[in-house]
C-alpha positions in Angstrom: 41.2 -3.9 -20.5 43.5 -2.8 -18.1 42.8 -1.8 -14.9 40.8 1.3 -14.3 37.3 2.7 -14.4 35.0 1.2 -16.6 32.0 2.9 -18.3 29.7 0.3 -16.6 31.0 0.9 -13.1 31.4 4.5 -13.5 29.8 5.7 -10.0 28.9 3.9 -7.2 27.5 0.6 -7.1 25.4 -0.7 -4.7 26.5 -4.6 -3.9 23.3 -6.5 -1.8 23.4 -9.5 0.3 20.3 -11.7 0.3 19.3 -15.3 1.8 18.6 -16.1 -1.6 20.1 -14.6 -4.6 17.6 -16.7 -7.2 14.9 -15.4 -5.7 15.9 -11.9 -5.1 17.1 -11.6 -8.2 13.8 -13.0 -9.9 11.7 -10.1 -7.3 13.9 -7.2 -8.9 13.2 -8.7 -12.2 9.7 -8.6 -11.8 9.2 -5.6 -9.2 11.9 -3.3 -11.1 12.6 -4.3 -14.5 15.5 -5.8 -13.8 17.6 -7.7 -16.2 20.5 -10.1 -15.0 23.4 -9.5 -16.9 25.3 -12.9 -15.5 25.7 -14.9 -12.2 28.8 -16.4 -11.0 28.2 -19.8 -8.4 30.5 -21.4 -6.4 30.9 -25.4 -6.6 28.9 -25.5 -3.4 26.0 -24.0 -5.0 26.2 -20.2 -3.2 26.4 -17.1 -5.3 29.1 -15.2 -5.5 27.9 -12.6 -7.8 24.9 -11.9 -9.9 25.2 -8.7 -12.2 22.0 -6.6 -12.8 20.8 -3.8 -14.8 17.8 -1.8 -12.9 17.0 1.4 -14.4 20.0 2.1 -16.2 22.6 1.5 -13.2 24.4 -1.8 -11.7 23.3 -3.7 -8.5 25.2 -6.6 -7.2 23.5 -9.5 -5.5 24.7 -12.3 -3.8 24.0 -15.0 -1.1 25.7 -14.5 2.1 29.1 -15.0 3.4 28.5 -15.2 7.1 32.2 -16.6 7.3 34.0 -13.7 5.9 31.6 -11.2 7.3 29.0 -10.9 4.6 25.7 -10.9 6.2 22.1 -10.2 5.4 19.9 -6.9 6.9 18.3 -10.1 9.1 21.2 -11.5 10.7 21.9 -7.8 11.4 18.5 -6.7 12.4 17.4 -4.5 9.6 19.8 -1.9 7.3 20.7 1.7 7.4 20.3 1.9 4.1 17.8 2.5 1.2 18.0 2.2 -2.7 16.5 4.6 -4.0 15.0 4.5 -7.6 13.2 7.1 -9.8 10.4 5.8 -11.6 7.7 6.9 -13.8 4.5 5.9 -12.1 5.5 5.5 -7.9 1.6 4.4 -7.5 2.5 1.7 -10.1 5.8 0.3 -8.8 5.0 0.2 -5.4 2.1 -1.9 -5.9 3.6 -4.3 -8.1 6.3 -4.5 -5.5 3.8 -4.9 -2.5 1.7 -7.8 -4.8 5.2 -9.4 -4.7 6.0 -9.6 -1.8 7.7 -6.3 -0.5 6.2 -4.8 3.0 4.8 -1.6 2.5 7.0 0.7 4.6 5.6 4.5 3.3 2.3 4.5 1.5 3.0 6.6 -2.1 2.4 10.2 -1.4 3.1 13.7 -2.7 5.8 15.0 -0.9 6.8 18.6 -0.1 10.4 18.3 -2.5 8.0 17.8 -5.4 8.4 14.3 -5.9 5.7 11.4 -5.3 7.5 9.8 -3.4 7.3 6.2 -1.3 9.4 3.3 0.2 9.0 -0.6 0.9 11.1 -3.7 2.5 11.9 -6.0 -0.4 11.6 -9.9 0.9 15.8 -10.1 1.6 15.4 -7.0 3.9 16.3 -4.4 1.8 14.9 -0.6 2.3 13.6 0.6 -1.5 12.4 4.4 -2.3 10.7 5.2 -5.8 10.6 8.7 -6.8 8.3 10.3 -9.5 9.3 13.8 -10.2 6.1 15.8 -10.1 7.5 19.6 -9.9 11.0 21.4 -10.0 11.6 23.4 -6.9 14.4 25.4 -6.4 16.1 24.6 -3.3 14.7 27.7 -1.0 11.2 26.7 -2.2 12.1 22.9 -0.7 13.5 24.3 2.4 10.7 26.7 3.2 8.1 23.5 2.5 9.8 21.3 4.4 10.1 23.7 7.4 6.6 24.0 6.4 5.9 20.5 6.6 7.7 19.8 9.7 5.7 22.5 11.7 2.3 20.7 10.9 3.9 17.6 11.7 4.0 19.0 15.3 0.9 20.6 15.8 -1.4 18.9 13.3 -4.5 20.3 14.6 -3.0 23.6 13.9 -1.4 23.5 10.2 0.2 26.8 9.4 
């Protein structure tokens, strides 16, 4: 091939950076599904990629490269960002994820967009969401729930 988009790398792809890519790699196996399509290591035993498949899209993993900037969420004190995956049982994957070693971060809920929706800290520091798609709103019915929602938020003794 020359140069280009490929059909594997066709939207965006997420690239992590973990303490340990062995170990991460082997949690997204078991919490996910995950399959590892190959690993590249240097000589000095780091990784400098690991390919996976996770729900039909591409992840990158690999250990971190403090010297040219690439860090873990810990050195950095946490991440801005979350993966977010759509799943067909959230109660499901979110245990299995928590029973490996995740921290539970939102406990699996119904949430006003119709989804059951909830989110964890893998063990490298990453921010996860699984979806479950339990209805199909059109957008004005999400908007008017989720004004909805943010009104008994702020006056829970008086839901409206």
């Amino acid at each position: 091939m020359s140069g280009g988009v490929t059909d594997e790398f066709a939207g965006v792809t997420p690239q992590l950076i973990v303490p340990d890519t062995a170990a991460a790699v082997e949690f997204y196996r078991q919490a996910f599904g995950a399959d590892e399509l190959r690993r590249n290591e240097l000589p000095d035993g780091r990784v400098m990629l690991s390919e996976l498949l996770v729900c039909g899209g591409r992840l990158l993993v690999h250990d971190e490269f403090a010297e040219s900037g690439a860090v873990t969420p810990e050195r950095l004190g946490g991440s801005p960002v979350t993966l977010h995956l759509y799943v067909a049982d959230v109660d499901e994957v979110f245990a299995r994820a928590v029973r490996l070693g995740a921290t539970p971060l939102m406990e699996p809920q119904d949430a006003f967009w119709g989804d059951r929706y909830a989110q964890v800290l893998d063990p490298s520091g990453h921010r996860w969401s699984f979806g479950q798609k339990l209805e199909d709103l059109a957008p004005d019915e999400i908007n008017e729930r989720g004004r909805a929602y943010l009104r008994d938020r702020a006056d829970p003794e008086h839901p409206h």
